[in-house]
C-alpha positions, 0 to 999 in steps of 0.5 A: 487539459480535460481533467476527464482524461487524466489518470488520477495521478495525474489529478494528485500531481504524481508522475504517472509511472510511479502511480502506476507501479504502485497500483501494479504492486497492490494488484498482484498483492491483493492477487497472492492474498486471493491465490494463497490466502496469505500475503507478505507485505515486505515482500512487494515493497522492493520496487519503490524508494523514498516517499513512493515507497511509504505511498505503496507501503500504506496501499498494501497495509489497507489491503492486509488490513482488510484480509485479515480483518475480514478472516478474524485476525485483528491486525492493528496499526501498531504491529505495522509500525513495529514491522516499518518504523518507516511509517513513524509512530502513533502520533505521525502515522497517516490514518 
């Protein structure tokens, strides 16, 4: 197989709808944040499950972050562990 061909999901061995619904889900993220100027973490969270879910949820906080922080609000990563204890805690986040 022609790695030239393949989707970068396909490159991290992740079945390609889950790849694709998580890069769907940030798109129309980052379009509310251009659109409103505000936008609702939670809210897009609900099409994805278990690991896929904790995948799209770290997508989205870097877009929130990056919105917010280039407004002056200085989100930090603690306000997110609070808000999804999924993510575990300052020791086990991702960075």
């Amino acid at each position: 197989m022609n790695a030239s061909n393949d989707t970068p999901n396909q490159l991290a061995g992740e079945p390609d709808s889950a790849w694709f619904r998580r890069m769907h889900a940030v798109d129309r993220f980052d379009e509310r944040w251009q659109t409103a100027g505000d936008a609702t973490i939670a809210e897009f969270l609900s099409v994805e499950h278990g690991n896929e879910r904790r995948s799209l949820l770290i997508e989205l906080i870097k877009v929130d972050m990056e919105y917010r922080w280039s407004r002056g609000e200085r989100m930090h990563i603690e306000e997110y562990l609070q808000q999804f204890p999924e993510l575990g805690d300052a020791f086990t986040v991702p960075l």
